[in-house]
VMD Tcl script that builds the backbone (N, CA, C; Angstrom):
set m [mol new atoms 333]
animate dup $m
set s [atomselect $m all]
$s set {name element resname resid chain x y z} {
  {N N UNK 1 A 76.573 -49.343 -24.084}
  {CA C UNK 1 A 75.546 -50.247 -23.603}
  {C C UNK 1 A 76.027 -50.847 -22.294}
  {N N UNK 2 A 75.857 -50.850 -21.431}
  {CA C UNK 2 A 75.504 -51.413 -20.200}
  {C C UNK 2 A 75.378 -52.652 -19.925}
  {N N UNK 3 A 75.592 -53.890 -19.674}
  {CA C UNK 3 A 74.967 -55.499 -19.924}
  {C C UNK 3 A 74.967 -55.581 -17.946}
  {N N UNK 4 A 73.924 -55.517 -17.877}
  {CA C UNK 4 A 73.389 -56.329 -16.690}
  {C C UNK 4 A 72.235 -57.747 -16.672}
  {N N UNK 5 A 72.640 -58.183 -15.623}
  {CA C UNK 5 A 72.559 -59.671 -15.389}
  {C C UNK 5 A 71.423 -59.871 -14.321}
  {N N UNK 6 A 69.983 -60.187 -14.623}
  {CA C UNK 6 A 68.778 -60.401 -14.205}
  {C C UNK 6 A 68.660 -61.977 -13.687}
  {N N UNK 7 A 68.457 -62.185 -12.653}
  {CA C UNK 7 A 67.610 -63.127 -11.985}
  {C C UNK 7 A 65.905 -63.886 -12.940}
  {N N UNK 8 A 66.061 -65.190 -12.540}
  {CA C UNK 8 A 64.698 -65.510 -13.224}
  {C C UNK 8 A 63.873 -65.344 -12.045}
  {N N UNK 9 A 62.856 -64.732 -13.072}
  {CA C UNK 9 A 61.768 -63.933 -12.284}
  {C C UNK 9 A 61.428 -62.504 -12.205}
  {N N UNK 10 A 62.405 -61.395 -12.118}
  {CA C UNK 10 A 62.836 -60.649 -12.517}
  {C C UNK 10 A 61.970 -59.697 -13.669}
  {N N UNK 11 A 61.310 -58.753 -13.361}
  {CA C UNK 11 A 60.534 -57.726 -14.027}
  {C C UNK 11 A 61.254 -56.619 -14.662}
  {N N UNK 12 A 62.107 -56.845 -15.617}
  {CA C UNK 12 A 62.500 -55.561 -16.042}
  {C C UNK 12 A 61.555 -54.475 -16.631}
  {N N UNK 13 A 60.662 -55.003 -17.471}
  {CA C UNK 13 A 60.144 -53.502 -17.923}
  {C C UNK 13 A 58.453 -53.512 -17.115}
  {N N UNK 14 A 57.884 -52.948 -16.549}
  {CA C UNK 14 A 56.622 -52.985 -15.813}
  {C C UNK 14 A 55.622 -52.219 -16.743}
  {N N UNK 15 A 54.428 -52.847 -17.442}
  {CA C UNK 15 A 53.228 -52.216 -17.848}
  {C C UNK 15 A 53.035 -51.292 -17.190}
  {N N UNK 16 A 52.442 -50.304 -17.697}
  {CA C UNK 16 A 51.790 -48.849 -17.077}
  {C C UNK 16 A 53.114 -47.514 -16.699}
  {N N UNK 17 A 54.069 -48.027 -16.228}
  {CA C UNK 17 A 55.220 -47.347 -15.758}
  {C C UNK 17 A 55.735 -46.767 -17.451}
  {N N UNK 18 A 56.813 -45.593 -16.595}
  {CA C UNK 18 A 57.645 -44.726 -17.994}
  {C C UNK 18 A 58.389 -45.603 -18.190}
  {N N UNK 19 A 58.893 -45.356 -19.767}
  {CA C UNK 19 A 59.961 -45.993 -20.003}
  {C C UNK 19 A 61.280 -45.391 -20.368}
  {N N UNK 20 A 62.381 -46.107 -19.568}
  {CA C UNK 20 A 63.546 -45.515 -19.654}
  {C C UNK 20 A 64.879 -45.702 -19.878}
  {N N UNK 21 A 64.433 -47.101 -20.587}
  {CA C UNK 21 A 65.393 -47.945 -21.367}
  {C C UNK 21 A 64.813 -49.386 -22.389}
  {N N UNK 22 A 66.056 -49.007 -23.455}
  {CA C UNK 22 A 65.781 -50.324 -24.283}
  {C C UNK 22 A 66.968 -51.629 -23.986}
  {N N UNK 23 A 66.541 -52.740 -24.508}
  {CA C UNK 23 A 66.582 -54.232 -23.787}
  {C C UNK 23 A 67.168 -54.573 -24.942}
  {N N UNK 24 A 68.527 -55.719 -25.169}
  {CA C UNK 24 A 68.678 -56.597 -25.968}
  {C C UNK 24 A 68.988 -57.717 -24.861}
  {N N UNK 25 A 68.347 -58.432 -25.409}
  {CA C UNK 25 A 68.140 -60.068 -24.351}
  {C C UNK 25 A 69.873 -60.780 -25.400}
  {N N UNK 26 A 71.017 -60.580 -24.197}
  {CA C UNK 26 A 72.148 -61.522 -24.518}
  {C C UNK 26 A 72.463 -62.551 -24.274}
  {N N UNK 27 A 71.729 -63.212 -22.949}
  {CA C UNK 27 A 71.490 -64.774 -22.826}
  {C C UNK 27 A 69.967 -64.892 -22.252}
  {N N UNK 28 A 69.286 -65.913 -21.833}
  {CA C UNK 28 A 68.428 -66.473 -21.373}
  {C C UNK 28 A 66.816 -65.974 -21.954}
  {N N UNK 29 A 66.217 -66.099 -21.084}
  {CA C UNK 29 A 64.795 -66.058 -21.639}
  {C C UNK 29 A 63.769 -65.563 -20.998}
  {N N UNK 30 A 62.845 -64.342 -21.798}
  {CA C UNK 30 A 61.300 -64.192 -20.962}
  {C C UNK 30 A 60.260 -63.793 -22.023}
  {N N UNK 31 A 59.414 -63.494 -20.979}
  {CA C UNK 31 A 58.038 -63.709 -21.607}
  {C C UNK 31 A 57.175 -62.016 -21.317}
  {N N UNK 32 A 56.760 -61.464 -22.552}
  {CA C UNK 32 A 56.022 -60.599 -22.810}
  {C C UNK 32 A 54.780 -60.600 -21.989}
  {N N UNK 33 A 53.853 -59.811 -21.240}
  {CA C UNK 33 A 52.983 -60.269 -20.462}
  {C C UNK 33 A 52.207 -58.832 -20.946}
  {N N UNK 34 A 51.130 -59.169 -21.057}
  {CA C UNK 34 A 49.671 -57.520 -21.159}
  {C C UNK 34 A 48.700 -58.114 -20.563}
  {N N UNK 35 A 48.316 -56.946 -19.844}
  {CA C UNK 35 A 47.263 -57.012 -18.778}
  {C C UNK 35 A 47.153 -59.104 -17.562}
  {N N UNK 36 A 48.534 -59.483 -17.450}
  {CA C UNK 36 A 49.098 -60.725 -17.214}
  {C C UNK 36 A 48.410 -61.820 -17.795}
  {N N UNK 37 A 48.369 -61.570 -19.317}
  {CA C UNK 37 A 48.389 -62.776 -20.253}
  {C C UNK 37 A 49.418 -62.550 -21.147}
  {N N UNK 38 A 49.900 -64.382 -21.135}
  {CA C UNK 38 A 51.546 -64.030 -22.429}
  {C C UNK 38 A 51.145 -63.810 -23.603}
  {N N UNK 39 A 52.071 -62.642 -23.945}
  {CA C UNK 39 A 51.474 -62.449 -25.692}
  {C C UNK 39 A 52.996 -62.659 -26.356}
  {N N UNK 40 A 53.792 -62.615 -25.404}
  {CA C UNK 40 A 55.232 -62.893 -26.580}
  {C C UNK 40 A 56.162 -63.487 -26.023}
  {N N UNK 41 A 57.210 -63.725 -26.656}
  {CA C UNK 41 A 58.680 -64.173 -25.729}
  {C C UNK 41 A 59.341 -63.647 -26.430}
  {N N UNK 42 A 60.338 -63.363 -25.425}
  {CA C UNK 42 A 61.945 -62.817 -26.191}
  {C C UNK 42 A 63.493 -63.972 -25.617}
  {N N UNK 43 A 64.142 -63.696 -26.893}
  {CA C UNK 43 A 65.410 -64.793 -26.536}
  {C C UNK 43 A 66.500 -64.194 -27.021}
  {N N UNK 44 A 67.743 -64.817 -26.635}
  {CA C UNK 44 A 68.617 -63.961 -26.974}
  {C C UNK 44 A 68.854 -63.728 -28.593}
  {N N UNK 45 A 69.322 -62.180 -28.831}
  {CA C UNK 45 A 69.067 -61.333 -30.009}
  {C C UNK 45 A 67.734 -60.919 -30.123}
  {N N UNK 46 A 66.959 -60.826 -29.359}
  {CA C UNK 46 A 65.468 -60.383 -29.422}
  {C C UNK 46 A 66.022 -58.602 -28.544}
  {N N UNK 47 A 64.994 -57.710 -28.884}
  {CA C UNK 47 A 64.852 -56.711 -28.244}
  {C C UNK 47 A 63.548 -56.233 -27.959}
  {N N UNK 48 A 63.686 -55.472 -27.074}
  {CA C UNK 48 A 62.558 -54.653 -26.077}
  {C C UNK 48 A 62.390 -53.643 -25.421}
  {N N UNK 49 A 61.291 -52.897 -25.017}
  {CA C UNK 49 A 61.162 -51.134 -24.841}
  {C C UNK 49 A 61.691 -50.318 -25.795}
  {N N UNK 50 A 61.782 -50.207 -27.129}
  {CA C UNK 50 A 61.765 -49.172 -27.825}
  {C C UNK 50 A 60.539 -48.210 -27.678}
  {N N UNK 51 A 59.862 -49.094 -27.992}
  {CA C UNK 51 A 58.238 -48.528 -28.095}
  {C C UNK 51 A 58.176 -47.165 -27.051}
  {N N UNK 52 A 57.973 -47.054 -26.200}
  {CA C UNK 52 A 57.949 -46.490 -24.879}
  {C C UNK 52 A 59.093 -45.375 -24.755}
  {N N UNK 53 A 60.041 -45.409 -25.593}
  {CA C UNK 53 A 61.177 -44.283 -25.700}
  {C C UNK 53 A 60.913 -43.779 -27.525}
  {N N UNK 54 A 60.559 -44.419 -28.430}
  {CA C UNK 54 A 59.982 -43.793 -29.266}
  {C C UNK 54 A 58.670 -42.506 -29.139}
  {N N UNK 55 A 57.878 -43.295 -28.361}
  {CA C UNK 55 A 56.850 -42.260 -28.418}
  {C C UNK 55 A 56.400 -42.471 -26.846}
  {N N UNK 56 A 57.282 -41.468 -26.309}
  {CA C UNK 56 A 56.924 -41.452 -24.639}
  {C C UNK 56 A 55.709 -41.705 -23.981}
  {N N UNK 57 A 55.240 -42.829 -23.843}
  {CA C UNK 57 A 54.084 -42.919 -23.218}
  {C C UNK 57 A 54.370 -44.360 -21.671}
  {N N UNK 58 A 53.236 -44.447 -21.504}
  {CA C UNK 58 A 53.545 -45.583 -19.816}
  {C C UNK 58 A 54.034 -46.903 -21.469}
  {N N UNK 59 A 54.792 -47.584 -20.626}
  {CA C UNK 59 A 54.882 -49.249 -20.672}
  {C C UNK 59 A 53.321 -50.023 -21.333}
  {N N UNK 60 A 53.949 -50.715 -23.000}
  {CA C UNK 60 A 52.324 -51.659 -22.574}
  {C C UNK 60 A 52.037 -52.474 -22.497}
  {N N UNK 61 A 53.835 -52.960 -21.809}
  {CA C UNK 61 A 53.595 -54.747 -21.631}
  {C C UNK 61 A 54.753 -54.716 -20.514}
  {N N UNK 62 A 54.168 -56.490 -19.500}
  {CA C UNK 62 A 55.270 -56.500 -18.223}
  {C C UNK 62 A 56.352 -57.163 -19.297}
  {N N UNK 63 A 57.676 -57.425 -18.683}
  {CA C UNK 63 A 58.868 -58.405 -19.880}
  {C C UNK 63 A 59.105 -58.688 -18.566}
  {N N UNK 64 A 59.129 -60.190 -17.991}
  {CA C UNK 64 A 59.604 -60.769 -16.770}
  {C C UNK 64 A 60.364 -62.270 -17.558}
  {N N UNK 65 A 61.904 -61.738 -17.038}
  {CA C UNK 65 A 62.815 -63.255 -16.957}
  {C C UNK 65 A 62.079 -64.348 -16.805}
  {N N UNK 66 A 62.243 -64.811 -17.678}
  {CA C UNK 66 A 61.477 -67.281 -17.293}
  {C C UNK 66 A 63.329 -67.720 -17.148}
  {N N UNK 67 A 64.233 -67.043 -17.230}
  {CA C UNK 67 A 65.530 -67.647 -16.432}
  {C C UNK 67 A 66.412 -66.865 -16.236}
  {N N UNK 68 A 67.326 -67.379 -16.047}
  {CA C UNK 68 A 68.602 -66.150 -15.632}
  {C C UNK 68 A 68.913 -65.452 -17.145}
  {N N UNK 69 A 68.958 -64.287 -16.992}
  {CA C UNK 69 A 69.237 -63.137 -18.069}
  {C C UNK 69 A 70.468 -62.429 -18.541}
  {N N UNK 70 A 71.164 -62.263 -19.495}
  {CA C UNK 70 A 71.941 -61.275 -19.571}
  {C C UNK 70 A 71.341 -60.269 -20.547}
  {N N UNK 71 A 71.198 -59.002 -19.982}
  {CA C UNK 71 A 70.759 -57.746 -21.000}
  {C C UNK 71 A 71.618 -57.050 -20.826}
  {N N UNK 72 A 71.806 -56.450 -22.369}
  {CA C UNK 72 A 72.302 -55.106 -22.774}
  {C C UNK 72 A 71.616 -54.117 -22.559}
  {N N UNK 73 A 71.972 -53.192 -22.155}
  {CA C UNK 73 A 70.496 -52.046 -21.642}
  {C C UNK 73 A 70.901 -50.550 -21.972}
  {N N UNK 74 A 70.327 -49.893 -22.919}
  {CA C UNK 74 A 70.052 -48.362 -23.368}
  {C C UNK 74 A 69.166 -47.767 -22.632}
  {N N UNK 75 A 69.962 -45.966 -21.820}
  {CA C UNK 75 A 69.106 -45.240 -20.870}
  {C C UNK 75 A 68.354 -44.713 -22.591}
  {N N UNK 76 A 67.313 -43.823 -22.047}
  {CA C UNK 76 A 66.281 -43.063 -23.263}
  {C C UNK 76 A 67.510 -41.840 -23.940}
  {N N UNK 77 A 68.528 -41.112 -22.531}
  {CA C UNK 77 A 69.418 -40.563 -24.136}
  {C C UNK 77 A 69.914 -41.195 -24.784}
  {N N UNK 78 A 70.727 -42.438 -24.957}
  {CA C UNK 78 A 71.535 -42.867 -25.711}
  {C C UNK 78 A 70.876 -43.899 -26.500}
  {N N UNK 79 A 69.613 -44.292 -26.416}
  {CA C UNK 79 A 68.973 -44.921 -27.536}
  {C C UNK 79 A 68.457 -43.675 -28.537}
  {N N UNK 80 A 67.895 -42.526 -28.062}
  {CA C UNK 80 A 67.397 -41.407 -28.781}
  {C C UNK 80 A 68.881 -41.078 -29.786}
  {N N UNK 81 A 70.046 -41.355 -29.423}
  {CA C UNK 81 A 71.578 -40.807 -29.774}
  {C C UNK 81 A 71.326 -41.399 -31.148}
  {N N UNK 82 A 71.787 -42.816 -31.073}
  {CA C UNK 82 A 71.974 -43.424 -31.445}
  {C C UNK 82 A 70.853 -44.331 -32.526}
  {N N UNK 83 A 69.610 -44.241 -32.267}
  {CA C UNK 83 A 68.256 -43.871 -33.481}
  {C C UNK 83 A 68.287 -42.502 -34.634}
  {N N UNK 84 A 69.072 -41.459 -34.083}
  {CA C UNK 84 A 69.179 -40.363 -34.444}
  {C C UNK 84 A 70.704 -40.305 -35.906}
  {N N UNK 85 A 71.478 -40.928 -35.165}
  {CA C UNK 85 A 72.732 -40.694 -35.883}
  {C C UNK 85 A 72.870 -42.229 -36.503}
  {N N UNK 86 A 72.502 -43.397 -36.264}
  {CA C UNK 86 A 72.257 -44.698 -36.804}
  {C C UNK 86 A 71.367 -45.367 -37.530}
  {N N UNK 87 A 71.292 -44.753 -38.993}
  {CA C UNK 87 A 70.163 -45.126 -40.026}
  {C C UNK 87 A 69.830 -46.839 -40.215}
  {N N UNK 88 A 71.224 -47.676 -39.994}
  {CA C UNK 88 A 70.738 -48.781 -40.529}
  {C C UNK 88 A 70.178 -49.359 -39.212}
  {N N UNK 89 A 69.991 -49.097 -37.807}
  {CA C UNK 89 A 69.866 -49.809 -36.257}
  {C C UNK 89 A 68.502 -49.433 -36.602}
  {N N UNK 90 A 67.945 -47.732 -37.144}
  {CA C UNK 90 A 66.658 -47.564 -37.167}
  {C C UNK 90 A 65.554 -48.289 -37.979}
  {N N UNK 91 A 66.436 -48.859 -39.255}
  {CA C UNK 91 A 65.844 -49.183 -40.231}
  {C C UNK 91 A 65.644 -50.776 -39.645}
  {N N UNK 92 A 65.944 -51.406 -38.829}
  {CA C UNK 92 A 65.566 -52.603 -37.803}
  {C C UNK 92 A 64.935 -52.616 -37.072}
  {N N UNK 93 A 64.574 -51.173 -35.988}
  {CA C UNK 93 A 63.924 -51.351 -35.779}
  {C C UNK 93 A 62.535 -51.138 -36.236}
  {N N UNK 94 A 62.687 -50.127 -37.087}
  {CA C UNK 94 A 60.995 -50.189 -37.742}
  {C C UNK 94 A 60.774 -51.413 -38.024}
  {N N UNK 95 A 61.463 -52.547 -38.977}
  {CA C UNK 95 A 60.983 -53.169 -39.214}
  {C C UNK 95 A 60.500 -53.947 -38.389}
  {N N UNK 96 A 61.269 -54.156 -37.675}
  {CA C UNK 96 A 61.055 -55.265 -36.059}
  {C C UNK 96 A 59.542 -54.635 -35.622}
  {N N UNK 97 A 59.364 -53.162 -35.466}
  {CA C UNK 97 A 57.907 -52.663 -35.085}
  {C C UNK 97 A 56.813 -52.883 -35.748}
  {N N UNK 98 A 56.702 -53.099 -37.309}
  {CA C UNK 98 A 56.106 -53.511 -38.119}
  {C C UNK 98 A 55.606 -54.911 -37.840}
  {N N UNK 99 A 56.820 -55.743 -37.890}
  {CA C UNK 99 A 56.338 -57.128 -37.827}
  {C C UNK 99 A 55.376 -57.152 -36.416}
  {N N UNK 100 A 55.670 -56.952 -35.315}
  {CA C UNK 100 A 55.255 -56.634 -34.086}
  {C C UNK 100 A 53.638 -56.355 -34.503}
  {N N UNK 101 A 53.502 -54.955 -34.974}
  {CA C UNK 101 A 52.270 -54.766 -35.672}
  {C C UNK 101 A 51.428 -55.495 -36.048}
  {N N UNK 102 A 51.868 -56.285 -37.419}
  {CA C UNK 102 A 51.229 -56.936 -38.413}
  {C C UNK 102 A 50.560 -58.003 -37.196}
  {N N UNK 103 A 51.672 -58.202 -36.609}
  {CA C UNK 103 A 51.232 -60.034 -35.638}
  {C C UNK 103 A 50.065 -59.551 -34.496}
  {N N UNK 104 A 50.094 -58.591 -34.262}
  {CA C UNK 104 A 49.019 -57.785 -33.281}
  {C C UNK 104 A 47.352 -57.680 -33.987}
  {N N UNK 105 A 48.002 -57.470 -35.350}
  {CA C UNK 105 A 46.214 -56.959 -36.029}
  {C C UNK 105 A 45.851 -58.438 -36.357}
  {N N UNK 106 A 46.537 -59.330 -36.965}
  {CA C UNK 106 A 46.533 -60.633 -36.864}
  {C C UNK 106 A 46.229 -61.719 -35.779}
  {N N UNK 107 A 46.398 -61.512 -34.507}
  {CA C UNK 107 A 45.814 -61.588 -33.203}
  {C C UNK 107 A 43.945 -61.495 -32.915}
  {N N UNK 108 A 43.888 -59.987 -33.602}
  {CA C UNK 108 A 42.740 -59.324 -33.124}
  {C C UNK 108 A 41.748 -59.746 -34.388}
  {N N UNK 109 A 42.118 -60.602 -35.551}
  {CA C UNK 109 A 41.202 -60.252 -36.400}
  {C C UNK 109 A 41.632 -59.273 -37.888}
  {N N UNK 110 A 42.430 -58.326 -37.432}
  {CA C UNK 110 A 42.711 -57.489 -38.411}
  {C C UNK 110 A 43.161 -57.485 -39.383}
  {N N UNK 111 A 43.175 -56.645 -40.398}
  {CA C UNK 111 A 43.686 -56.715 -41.980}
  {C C UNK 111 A 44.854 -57.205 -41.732}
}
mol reanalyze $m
mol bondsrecalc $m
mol representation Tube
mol addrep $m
């Protein structure tokens, strides 16, 4: 893992764009953004961009620093590695995707 150190303000993952890495937020703080309304925040021990290296498609949310950042950062091979050969990291994140889910249909109305 990689840990680079983001500026507040700072756009790491951009809506619409590929994705080509996953995020663990190790200090500071930001905010989930779709179509530029906040729908989430992340803090440290929070993670981000799986989605987008799970099932290759564009980005479907901006993640922009609200302060100075430290992230841990996975390119798409070595999160694919390491989802692959790491049952209990996977079994977190489904769940983490789930909850994600549930709070989305819950948002909209949904079951």
């Amino acid at each position: 893992m990689q840990v680079v150190a983001v500026p507040e303000g700072t756009v790491f993952i951009r809506e619409g764009e590929p994705g080509d890495a996953f995020y663990v937020a190790l200090e500071g703080d930001a905010v989930i953004e779709r179509e530029s309304r906040v729908v989430g925040r992340v803090g440290p021990g929070d993670h981000v961009g799986e989605l987008a290296l799970l099932d290759p498609a564009p980005r479907s949310a901006t993640v922009r620093a609200t302060t100075p950042m430290v992230l841990g950062a996975l390119d798409a091979p070595t999160f694919n590695a390491i989802v692959r050969d790491v049952p209990a990291l996977t079994s977190k994140l489904l769940r983490a995707l789930a909850r994600r889910l549930r709070s989305r249909d819950a948002e909209a109305g949904g079951p």
